[in-house]
N, C-alpha and C positions, 0 to 999 in steps of 0.2 A: 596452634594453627592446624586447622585439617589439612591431613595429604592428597593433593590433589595427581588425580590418577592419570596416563596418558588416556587420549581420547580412542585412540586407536583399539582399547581393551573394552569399550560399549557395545556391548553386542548390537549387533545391525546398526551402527552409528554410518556407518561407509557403505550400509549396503540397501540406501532407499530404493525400490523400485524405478524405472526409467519411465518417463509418462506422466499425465498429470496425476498430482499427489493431493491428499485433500490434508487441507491443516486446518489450526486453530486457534483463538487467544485466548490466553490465560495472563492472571498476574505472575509475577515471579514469585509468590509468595500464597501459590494457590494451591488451596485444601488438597487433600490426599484426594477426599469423596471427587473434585471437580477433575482433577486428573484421572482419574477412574473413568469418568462417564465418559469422558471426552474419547480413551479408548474404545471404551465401548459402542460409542458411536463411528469408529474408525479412523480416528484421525493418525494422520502419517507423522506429522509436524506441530513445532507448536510455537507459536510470534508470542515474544513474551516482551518485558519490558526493565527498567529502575525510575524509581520515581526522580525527580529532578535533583533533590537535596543528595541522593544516595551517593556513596561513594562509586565512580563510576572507573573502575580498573581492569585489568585481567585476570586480576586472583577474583573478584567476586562476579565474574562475569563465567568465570569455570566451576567455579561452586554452581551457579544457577543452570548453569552446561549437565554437570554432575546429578543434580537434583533430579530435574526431568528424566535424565537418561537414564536413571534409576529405575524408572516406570518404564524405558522402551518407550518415550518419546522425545526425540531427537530435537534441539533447537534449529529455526530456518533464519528467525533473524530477534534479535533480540535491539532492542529501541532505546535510545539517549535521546530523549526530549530538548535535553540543551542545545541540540545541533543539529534540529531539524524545524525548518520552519524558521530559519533565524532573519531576521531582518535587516541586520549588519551587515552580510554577505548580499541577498538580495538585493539591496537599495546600496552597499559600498558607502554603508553609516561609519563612525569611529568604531575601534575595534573588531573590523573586517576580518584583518589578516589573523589577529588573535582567535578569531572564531573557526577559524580556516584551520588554524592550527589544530585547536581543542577535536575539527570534527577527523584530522588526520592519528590524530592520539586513538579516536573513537575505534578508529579502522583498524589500528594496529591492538588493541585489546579485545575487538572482535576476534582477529586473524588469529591471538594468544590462546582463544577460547576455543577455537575449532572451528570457529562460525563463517562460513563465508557469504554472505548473503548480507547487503543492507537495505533499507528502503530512505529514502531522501525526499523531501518535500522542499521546492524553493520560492515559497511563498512570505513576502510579505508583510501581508496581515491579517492572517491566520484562516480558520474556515469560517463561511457567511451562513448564517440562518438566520430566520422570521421566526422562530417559536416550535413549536409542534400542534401536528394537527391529527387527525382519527384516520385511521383508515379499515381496515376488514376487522368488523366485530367490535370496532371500538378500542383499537389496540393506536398508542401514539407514538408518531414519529417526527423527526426533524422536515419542517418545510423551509422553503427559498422562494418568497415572489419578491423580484427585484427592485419592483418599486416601492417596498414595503422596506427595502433593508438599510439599517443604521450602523452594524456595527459585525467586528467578525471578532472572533474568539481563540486563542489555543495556549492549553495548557495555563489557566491563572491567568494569560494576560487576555486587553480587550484591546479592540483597534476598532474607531469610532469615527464615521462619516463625520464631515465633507472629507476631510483631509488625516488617514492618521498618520501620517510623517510630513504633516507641516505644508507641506508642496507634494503639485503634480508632479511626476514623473514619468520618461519618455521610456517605448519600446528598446530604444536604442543605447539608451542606460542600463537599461536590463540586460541585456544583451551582453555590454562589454563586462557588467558584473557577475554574469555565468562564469564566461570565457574564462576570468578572470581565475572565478573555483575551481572549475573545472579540469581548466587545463595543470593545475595544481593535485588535485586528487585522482584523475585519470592514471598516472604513473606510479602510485604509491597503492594503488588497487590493484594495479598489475600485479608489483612487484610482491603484493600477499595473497594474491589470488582469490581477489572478494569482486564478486556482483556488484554493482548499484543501479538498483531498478527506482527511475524518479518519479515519482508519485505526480500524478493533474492535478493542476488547482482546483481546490473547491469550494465554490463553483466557477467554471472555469470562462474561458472566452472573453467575460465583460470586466472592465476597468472598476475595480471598488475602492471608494475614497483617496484615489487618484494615481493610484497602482495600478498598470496592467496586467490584464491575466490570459495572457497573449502565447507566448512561450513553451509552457507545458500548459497549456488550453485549446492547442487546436495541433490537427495532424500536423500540418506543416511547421509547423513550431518546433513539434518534436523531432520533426525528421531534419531541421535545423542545427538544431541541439544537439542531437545524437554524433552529426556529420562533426559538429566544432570539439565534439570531445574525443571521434574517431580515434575510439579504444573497443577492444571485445571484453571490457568490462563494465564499460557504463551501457546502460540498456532504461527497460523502460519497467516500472510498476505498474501494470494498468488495472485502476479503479474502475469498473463499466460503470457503473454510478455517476461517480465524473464525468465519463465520457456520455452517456446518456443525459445527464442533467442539460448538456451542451445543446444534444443534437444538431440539427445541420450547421451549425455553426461551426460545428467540429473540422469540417471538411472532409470527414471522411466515416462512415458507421464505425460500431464496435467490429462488429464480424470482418468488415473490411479495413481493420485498424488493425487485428490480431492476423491476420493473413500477411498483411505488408511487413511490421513488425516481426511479429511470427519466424516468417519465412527467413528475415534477416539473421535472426539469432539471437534477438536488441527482446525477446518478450523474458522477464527475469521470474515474476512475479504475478497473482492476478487475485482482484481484490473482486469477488463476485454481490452483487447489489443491483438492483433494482429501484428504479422509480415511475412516477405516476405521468408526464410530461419531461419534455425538454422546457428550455428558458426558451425565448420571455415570458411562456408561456405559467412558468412558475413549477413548482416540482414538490412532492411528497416523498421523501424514500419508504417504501413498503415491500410488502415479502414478495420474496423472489418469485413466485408466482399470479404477483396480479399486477406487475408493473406496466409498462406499454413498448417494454422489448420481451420476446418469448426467449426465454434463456436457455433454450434447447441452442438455438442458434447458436448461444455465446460458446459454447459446451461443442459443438458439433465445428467450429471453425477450429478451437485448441487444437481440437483430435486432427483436423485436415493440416495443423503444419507439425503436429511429429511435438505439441509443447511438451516441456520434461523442468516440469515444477510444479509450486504451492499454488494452489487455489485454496481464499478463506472467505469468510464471510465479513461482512463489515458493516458499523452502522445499524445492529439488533435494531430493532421498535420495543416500546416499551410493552409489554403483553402478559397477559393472564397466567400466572407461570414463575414469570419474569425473566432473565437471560438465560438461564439455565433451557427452560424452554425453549423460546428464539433461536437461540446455538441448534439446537435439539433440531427444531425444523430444518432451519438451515443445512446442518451438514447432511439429513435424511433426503433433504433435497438434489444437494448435488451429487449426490452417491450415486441417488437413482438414476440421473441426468449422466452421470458416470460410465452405469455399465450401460445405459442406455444406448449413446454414442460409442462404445466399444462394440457392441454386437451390432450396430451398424456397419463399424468399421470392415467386419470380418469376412473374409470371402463365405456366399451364400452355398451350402453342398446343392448341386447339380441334381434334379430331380429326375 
């Protein structure tokens, strides 16, 4: 069995920068060349993952800790499919509290690994798309028109209109089956000293196959939410994607999401995306600079509440190139957007 080293010996493993930091995804099992470039592009962090069947521990969660940091790039949060996006917890299906369990296991072999940071999705049935459509130059991306949608997807499973759990279900179900996680993982995040930034529906705001997406789909949802699990560990993952695909529906912009949030303490995490409309109106996600938010704004409110974390990219198009590319714009983009907003920041010398 390999020796696994303290984390404490990773050069600069403890000493990220304060401010927003720009990350990345990678598999955990990603090529030397794709960690290479990803430095080279700058990235601070790196969101990695295990596939579902993998054995999901603390020893193999430090080895994957181990790997990266090998290269001088640091894990932010590393992903258990099992226990995200679960619909047992959700909906307060049979084997709830068993799931509740597995994702409390999950946190403590983060905590073994170094990692403090999760991200948590408590959806349902799962994420909604109509297909993929073109956008700049003929590059394809995932669309959403509502009246078009039959079915949502995550990870291997499908969840398919009118009903995919049988029966409606009320706001007020959901509700007590947050509370219910919630106030369960709240204390035990404390007690390891891990984030959990919850991820918006996607797509958020409207009820799909009889599930609301009420909760984490609109501001006041979250600031609901936030209040029931009143801990300075549970916070929020903001998707602008998400939050845009919404629009006013939101009850509140992106800019004016990350200010209020922000300003709390409650912003963990920030997943940077762009698209073409809000709903009903229907949505294409496309590159971050042609969507119908300018994302200097999204960039310039971070920098106004003082954020000090991950921003990544999410959601590629599929493009001429293919990811390696898209990544590639991507993080060229928010760098720019980066020191852009930095040298705004800075007192102008007096002429």
């Amino acid at each position: 069995m390999a020796k696994l080293f303290p984390l404490e010996t990773i050069p600069g493993y403890y000493s990220q920068r304060p401010g927003i930091q720009i990350g990345t995804q990678l598999r955990h099992d990603a090529s030397e060349e794709e960690i290479l470039m990803r430095l080279q592009l700058g990235a601070e962090w790196v969101m990695t993952d295990l596939p579902r069947d993998a054995e999901h521990s603390a020893t193999n969660y430090r080895r994957i800790v181990e790997r990266f940091a090998s290269h001088g790039l640091p894990v932010y949060r590393l992903a258990n499919h099992n226990v995200h996006n679960m619909p047992a917890v959700t909906l307060n299906l049979p084997g709830c509290d068993a799931k509740i369990a597995e994702y409390l296991a999950y946190l403590r072999n983060l905590a073994a690994a170094g990692i403090r940071y999760a991200t948590y999705a408590h959806m349902a049935n799962g994420i909604w798309s109509t297909g993929t459509e073109p956008i700049r130059g003929g590059a394809l991306s995932r669309a959403f028109h509502i009246e078009q949608a039959t079915e949502g997807r995550w990870v291997g499973e499908v969840f398919r209109s009118p009903l995919s759990h049988g029966r409606e279900y009320t706001e007020a179900e959901l509700w007590d089956n947050y509370a219910h996680f919630i106030r369960q993982v709240a204390p035990v995040a404390e007690e390891l000293g891990i984030r959990i930034g919850i991820h918006p529906d996607d797509p958020p705001v409207y009820t799909l196959a009889g599930v609301p997406r009420h909760i984490f789909g609109t501001f006041e949802g979250y600031r609901q939410a936030l209040e029931i699990a009143d801990s300075p560990n549970i916070g929020m993952c903001l998707c602008v994607g998400c939050w845009l695909e919404g629009g006013a529906a939101m009850g509140k912009d992106a800019p004016d999401t990350i200010r209020y949030f922000g300003g709390l303490g409650k912003l963990f995490k920030v997943h940077f995306r762009n698209v073409t409309a809000p709903m009903p109106q229907g949505f294409v996600e496309t590159f971050l600079d042609d969507g119908y938010m300018d994302m200097h704004r999204i960039m310039q409110a971070l920098q106004e509440v003082a954020f000090d974390g991950a921003i990544i990219s999410d959601h590629l198009p599929q493009m001429a190139g293919g990811r390696i590319a898209a990544e590639a714009f991507s993080l060229g983009y928010m760098r720019g957007l980066l020191q852009a907003t930095q040298n705004e920041a800075r007192p102008q010398p007096e002429e």
